[in-house]
PyMOL Python script that loads the backbone (N, CA, C, O; Angstrom):
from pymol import cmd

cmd.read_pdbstr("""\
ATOM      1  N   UNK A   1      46.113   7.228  61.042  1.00  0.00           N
ATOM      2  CA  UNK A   1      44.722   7.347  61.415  1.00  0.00           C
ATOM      3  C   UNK A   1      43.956   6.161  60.852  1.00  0.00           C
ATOM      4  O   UNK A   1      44.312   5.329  60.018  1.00  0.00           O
ATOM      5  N   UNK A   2      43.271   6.241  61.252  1.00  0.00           N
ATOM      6  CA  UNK A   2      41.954   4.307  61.057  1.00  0.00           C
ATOM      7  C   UNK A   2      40.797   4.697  60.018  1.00  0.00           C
ATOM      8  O   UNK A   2      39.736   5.286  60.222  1.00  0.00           O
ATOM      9  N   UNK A   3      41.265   4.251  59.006  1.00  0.00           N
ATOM     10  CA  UNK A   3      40.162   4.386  58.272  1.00  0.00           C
ATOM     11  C   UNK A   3      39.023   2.984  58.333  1.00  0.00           C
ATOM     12  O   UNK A   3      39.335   1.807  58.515  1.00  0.00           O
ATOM     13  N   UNK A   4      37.637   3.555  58.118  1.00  0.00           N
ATOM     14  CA  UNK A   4      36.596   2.397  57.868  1.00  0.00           C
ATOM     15  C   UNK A   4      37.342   1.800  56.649  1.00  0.00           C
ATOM     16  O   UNK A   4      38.176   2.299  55.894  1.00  0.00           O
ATOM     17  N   UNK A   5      36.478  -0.071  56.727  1.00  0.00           N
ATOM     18  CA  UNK A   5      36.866  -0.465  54.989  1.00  0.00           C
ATOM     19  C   UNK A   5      34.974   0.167  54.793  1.00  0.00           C
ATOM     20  O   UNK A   5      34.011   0.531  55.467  1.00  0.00           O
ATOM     21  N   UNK A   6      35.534  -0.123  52.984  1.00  0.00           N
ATOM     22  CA  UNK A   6      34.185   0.613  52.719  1.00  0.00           C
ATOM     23  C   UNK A   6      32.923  -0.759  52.917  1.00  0.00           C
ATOM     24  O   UNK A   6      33.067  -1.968  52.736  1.00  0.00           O
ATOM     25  N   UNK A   7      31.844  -0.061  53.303  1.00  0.00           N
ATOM     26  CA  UNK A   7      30.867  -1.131  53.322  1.00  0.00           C
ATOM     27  C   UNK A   7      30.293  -1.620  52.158  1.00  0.00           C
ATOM     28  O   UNK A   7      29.848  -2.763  52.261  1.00  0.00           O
ATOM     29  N   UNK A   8      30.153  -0.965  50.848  1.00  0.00           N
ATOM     30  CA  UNK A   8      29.415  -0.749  49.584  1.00  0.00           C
ATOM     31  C   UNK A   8      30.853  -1.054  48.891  1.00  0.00           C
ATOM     32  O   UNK A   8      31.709  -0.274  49.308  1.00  0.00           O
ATOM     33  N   UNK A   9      31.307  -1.935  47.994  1.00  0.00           N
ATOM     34  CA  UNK A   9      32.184  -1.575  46.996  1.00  0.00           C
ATOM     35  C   UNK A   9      31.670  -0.868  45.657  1.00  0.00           C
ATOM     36  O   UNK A   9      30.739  -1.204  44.925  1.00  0.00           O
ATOM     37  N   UNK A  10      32.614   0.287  45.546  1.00  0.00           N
ATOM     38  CA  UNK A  10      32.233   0.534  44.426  1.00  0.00           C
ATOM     39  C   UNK A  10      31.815  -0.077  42.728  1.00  0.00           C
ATOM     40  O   UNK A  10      32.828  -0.645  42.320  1.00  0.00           O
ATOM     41  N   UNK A  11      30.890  -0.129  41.838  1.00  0.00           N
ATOM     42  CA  UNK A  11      30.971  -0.973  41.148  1.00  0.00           C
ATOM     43  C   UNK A  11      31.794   0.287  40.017  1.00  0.00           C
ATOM     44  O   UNK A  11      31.953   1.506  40.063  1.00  0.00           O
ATOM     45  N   UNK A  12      32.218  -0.971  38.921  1.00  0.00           N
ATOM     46  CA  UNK A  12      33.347   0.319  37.533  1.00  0.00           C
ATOM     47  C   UNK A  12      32.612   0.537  36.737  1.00  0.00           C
ATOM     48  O   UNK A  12      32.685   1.597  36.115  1.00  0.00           O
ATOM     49  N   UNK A  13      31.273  -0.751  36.376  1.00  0.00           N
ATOM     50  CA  UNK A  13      30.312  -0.388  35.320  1.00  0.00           C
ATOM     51  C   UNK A  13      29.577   0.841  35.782  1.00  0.00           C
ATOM     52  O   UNK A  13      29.286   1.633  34.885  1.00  0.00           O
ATOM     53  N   UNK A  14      29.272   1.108  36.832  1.00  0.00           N
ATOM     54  CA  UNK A  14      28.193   2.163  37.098  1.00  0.00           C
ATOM     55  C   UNK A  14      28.644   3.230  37.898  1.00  0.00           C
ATOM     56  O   UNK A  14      29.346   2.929  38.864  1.00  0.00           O
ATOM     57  N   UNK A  15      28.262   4.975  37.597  1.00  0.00           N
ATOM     58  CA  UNK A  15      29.098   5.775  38.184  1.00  0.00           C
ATOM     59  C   UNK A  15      27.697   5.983  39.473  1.00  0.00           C
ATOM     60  O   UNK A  15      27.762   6.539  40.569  1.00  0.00           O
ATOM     61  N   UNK A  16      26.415   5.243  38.753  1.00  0.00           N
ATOM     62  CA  UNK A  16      24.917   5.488  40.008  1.00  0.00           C
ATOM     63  C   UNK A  16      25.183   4.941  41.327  1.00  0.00           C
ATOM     64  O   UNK A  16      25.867   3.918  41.301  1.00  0.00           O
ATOM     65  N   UNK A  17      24.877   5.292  42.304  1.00  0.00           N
ATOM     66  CA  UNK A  17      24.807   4.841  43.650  1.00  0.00           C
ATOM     67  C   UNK A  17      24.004   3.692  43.712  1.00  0.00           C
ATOM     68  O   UNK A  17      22.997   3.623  43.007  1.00  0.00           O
ATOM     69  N   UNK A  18      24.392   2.592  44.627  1.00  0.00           N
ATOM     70  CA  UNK A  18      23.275   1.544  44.657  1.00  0.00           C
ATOM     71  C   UNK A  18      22.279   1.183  45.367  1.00  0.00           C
ATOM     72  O   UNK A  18      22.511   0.889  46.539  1.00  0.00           O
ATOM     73  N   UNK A  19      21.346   1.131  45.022  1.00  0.00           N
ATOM     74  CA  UNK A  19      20.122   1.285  46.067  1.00  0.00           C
ATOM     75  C   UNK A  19      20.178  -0.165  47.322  1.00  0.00           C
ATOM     76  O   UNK A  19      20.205  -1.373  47.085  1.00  0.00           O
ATOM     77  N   UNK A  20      20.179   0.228  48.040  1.00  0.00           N
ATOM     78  CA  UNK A  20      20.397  -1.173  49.497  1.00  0.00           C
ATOM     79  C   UNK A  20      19.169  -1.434  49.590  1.00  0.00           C
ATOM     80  O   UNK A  20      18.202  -0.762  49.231  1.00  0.00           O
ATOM     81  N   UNK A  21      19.235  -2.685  50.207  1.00  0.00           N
ATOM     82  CA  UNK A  21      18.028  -3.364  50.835  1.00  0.00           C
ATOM     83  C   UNK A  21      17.602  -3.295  51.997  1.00  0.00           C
ATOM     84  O   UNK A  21      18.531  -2.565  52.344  1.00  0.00           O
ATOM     85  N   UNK A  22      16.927  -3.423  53.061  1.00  0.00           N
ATOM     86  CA  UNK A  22      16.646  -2.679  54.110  1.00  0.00           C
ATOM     87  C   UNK A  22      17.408  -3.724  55.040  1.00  0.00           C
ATOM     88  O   UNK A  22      17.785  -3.347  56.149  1.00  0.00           O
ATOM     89  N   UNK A  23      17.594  -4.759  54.704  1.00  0.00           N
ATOM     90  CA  UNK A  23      18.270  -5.733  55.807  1.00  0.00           C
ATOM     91  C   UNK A  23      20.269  -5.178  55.493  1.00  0.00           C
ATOM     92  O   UNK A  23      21.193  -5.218  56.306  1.00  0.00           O
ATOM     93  N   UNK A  24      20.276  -4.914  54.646  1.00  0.00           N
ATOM     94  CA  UNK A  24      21.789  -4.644  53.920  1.00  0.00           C
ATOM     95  C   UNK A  24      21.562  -3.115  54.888  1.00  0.00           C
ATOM     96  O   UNK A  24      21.958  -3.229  56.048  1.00  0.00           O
ATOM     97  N   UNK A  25      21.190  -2.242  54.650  1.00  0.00           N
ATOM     98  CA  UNK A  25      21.259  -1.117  55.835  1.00  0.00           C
ATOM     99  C   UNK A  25      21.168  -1.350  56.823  1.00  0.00           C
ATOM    100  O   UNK A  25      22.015  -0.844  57.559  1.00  0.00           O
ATOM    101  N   UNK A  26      20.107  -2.243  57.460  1.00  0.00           N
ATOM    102  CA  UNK A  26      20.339  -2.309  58.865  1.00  0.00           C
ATOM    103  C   UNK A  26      21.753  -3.358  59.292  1.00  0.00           C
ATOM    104  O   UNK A  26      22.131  -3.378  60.463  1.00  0.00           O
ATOM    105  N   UNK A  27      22.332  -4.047  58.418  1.00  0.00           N
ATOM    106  CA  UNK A  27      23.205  -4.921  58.590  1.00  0.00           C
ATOM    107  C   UNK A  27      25.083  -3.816  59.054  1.00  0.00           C
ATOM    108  O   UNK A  27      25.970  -4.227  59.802  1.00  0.00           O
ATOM    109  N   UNK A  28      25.068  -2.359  58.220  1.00  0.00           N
ATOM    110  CA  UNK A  28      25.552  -1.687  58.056  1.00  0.00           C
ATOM    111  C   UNK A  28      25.394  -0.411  58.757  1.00  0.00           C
ATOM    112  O   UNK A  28      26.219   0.499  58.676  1.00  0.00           O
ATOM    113  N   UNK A  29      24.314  -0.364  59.449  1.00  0.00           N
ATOM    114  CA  UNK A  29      24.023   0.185  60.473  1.00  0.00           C
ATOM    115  C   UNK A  29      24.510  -0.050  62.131  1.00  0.00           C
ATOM    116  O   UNK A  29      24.842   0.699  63.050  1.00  0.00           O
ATOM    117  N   UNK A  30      24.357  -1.468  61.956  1.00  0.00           N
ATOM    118  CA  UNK A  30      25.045  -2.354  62.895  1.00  0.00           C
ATOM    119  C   UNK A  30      26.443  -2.443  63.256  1.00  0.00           C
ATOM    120  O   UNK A  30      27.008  -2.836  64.277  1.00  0.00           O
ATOM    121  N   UNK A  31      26.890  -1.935  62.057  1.00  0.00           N
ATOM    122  CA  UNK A  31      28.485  -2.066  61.950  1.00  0.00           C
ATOM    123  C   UNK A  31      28.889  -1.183  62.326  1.00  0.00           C
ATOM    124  O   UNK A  31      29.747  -1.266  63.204  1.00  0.00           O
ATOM    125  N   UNK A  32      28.409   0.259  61.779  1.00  0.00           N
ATOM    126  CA  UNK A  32      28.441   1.551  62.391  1.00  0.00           C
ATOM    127  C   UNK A  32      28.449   1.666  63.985  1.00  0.00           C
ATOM    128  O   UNK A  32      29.340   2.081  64.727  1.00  0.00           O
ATOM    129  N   UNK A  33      27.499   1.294  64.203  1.00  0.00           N
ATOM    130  CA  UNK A  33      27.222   0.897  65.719  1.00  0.00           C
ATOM    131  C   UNK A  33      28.150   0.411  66.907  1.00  0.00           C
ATOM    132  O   UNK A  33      28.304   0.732  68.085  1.00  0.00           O
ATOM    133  N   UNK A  34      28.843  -0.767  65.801  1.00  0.00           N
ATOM    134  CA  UNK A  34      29.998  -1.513  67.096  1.00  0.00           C
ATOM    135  C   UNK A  34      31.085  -0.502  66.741  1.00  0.00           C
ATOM    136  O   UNK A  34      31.879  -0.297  67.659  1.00  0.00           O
ATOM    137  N   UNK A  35      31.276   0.113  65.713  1.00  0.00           N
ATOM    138  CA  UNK A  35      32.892   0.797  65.235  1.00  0.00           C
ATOM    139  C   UNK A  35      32.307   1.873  66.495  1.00  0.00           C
ATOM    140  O   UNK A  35      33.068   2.147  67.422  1.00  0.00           O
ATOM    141  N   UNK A  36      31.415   2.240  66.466  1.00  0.00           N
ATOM    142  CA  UNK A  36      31.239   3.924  67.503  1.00  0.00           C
ATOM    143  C   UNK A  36      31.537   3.764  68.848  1.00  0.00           C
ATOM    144  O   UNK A  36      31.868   4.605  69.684  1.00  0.00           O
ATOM    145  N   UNK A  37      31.362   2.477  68.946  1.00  0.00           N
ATOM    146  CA  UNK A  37      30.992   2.231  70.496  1.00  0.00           C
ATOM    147  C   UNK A  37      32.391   1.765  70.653  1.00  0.00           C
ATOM    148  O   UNK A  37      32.841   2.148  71.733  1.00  0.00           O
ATOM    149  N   UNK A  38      33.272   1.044  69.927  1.00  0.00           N
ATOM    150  CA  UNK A  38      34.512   0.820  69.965  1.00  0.00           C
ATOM    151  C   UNK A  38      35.558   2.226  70.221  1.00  0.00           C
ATOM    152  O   UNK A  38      36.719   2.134  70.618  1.00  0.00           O
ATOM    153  N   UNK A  39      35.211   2.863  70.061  1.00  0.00           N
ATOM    154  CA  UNK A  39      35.359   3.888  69.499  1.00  0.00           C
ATOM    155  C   UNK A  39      35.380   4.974  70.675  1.00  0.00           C
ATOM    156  O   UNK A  39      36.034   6.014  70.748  1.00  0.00           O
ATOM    157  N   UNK A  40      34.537   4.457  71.503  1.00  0.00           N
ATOM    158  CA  UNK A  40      33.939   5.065  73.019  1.00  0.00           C
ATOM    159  C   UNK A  40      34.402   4.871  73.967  1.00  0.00           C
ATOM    160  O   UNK A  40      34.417   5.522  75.012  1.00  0.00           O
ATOM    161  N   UNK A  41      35.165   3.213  73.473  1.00  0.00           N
ATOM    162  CA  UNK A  41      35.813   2.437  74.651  1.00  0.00           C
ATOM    163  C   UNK A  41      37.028   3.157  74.364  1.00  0.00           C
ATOM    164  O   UNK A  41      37.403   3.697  75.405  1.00  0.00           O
ATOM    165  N   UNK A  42      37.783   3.392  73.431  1.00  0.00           N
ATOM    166  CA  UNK A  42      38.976   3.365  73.178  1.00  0.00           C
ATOM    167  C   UNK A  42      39.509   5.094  74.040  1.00  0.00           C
ATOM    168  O   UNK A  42      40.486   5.509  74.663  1.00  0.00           O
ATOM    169  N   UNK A  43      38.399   5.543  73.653  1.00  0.00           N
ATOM    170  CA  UNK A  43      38.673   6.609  74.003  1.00  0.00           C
ATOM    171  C   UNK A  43      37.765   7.579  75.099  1.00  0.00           C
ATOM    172  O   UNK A  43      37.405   8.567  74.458  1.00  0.00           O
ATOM    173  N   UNK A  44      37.317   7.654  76.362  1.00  0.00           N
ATOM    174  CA  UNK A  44      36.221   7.836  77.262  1.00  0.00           C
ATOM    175  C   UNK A  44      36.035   9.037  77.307  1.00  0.00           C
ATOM    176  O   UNK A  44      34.861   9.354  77.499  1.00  0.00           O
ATOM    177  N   UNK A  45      36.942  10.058  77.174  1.00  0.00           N
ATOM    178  CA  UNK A  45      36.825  11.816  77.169  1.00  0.00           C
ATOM    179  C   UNK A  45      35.705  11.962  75.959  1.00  0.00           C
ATOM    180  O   UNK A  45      35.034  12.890  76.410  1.00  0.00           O
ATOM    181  N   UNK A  46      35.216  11.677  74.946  1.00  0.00           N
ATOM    182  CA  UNK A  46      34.206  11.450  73.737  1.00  0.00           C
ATOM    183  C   UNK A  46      32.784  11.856  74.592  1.00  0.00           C
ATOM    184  O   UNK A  46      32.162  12.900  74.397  1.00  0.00           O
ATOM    185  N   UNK A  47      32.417  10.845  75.546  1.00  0.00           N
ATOM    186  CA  UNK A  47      31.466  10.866  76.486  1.00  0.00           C
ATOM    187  C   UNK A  47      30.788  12.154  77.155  1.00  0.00           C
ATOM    188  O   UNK A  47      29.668  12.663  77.180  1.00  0.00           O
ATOM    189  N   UNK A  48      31.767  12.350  77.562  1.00  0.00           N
ATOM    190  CA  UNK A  48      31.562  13.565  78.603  1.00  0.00           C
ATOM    191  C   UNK A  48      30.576  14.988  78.194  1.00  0.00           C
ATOM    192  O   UNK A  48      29.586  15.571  78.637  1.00  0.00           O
ATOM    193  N   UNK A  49      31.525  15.104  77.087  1.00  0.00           N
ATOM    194  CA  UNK A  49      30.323  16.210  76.516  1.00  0.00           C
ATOM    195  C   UNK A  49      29.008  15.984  76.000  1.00  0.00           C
ATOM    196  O   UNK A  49      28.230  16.935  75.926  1.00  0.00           O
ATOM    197  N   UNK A  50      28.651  14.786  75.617  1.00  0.00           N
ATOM    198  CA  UNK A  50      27.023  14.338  75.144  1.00  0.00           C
ATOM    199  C   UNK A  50      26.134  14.313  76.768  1.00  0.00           C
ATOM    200  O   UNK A  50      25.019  14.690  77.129  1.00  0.00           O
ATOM    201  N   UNK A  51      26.801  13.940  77.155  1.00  0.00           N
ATOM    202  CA  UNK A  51      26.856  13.488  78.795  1.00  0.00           C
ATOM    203  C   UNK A  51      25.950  15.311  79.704  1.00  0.00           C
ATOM    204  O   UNK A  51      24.857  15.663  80.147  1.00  0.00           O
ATOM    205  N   UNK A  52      27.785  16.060  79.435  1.00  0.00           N
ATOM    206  CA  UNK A  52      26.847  16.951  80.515  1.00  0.00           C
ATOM    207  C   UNK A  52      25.820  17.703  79.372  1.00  0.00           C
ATOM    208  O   UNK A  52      24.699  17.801  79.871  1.00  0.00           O
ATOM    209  N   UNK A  53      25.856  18.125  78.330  1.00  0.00           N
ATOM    210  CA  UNK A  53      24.605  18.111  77.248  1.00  0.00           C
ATOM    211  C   UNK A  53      23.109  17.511  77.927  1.00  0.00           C
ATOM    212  O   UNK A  53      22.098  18.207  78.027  1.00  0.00           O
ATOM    213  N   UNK A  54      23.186  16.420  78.258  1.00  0.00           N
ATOM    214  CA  UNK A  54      21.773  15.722  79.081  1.00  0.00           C
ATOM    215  C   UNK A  54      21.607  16.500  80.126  1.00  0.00           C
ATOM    216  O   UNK A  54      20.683  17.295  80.295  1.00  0.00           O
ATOM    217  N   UNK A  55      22.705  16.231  81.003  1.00  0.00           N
ATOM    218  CA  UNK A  55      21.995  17.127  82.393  1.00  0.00           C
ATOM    219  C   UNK A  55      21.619  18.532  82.495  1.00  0.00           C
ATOM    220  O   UNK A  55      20.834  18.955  83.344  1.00  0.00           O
ATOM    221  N   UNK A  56      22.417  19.519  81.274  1.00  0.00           N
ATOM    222  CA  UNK A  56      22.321  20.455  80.951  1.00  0.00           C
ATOM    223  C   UNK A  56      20.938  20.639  81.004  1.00  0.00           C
ATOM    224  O   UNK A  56      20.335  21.218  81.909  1.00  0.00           O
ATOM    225  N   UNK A  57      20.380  20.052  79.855  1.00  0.00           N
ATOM    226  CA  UNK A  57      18.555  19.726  79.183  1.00  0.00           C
ATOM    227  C   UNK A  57      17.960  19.193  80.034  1.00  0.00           C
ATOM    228  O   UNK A  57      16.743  19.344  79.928  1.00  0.00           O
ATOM    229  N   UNK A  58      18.221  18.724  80.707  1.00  0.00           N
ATOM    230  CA  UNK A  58      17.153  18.166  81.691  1.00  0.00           C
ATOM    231  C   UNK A  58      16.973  19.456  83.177  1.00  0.00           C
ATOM    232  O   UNK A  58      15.897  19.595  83.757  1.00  0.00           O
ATOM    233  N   UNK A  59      17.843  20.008  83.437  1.00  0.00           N
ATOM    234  CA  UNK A  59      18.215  20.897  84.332  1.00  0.00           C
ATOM    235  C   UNK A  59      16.902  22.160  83.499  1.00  0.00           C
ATOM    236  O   UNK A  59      15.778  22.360  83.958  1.00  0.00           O
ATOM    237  N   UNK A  60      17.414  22.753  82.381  1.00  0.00           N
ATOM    238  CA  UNK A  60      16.415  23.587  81.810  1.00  0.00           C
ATOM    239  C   UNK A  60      15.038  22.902  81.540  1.00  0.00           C
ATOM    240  O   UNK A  60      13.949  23.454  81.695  1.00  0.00           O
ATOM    241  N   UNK A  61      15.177  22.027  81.249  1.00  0.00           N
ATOM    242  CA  UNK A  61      13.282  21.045  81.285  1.00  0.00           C
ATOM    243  C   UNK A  61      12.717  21.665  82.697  1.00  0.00           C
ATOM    244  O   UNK A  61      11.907  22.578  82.855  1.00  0.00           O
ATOM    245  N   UNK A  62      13.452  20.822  83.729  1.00  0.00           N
ATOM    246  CA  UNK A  62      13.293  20.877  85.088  1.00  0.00           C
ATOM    247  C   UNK A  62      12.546  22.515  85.275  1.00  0.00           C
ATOM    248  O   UNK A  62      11.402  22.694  85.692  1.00  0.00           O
ATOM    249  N   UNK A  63      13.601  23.707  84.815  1.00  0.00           N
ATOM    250  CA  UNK A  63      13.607  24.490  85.599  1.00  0.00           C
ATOM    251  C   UNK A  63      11.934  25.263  84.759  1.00  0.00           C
ATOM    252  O   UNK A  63      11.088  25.832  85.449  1.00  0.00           O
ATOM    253  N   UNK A  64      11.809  25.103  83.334  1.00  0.00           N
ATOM    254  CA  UNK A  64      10.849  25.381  82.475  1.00  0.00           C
ATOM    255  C   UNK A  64       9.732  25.148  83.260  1.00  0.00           C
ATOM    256  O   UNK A  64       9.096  26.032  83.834  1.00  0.00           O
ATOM    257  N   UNK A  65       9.405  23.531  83.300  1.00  0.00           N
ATOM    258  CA  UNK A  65       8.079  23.339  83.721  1.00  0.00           C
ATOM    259  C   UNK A  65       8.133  23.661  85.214  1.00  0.00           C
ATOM    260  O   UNK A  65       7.101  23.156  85.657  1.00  0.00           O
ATOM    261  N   UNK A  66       8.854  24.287  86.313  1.00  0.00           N
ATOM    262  CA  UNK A  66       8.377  24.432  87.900  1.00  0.00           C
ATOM    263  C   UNK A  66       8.026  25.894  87.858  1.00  0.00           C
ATOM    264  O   UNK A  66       7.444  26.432  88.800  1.00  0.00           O
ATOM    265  N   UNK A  67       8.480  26.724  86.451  1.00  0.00           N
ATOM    266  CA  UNK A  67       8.463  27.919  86.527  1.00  0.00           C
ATOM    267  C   UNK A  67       6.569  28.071  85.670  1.00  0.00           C
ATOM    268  O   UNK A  67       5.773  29.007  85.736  1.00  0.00           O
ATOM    269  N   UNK A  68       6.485  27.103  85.154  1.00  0.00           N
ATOM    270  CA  UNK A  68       4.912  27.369  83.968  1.00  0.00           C
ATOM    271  C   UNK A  68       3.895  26.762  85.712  1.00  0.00           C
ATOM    272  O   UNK A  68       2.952  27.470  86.066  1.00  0.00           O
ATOM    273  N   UNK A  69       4.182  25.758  86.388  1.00  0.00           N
ATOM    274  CA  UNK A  69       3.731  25.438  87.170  1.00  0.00           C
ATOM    275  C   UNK A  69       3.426  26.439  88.431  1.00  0.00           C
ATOM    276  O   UNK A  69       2.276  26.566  88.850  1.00  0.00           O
ATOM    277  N   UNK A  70       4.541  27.146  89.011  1.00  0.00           N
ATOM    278  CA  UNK A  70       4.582  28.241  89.501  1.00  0.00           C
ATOM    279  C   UNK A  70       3.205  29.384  89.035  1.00  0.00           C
ATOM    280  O   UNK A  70       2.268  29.690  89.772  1.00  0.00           O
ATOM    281  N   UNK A  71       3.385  29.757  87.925  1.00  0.00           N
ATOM    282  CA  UNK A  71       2.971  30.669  87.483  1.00  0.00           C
ATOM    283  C   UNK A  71       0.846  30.379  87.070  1.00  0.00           C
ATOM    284  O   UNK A  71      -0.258  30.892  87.253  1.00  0.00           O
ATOM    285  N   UNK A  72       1.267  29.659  86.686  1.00  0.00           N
ATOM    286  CA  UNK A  72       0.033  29.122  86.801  1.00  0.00           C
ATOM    287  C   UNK A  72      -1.106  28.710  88.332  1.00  0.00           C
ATOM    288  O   UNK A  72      -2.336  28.698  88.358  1.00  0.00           O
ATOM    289  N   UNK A  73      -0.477  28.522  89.054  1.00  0.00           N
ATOM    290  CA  UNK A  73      -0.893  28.326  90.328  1.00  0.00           C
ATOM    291  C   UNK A  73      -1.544  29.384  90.920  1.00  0.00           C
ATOM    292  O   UNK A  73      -1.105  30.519  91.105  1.00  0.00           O
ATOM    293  N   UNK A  74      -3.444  28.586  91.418  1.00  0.00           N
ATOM    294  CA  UNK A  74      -4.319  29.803  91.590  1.00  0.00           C
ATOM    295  C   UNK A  74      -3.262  30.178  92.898  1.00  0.00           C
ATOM    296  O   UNK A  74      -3.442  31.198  93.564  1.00  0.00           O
TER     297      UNK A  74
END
""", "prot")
cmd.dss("prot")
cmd.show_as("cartoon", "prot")
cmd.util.cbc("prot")
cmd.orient("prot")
């Protein structure tokens, strides 16, 4: 299995977490980003369920507001 390398090395002097800089997070954020999407490619069945999830929600949006619209109507 594929492990990430770590982004943060641990330091030995300190057992505290280290506080990042906002460009160092977004830099690591970024990274996150291409590994996921790599990640998407590699594998396309991943998709599908976020996927019908949307149309799902949008289908109940849809059906919510024609029914408040409906109802409301002198």
């Amino acid at each position: 299995m594929w492990t990430p390398t770590p982004t943060v090395p641990s330091a030995p002097y300190s057992s505290a977490p280290r506080k990042l800089g906002f460009l160092q997070r977004l830099r690591i954020g970024w990274q996150l980003t291409k590994v996921s999407l790599g990640v998407l490619r590699q594998e396309k069945g991943l998709i599908l369920l976020p996927f019908l999830s949307l149309l799902i929600t949008g289908a109940v949006w849809i059906l919510f507001f024609i029914t408040i619209f409906l109802l409301t109507a002198p």
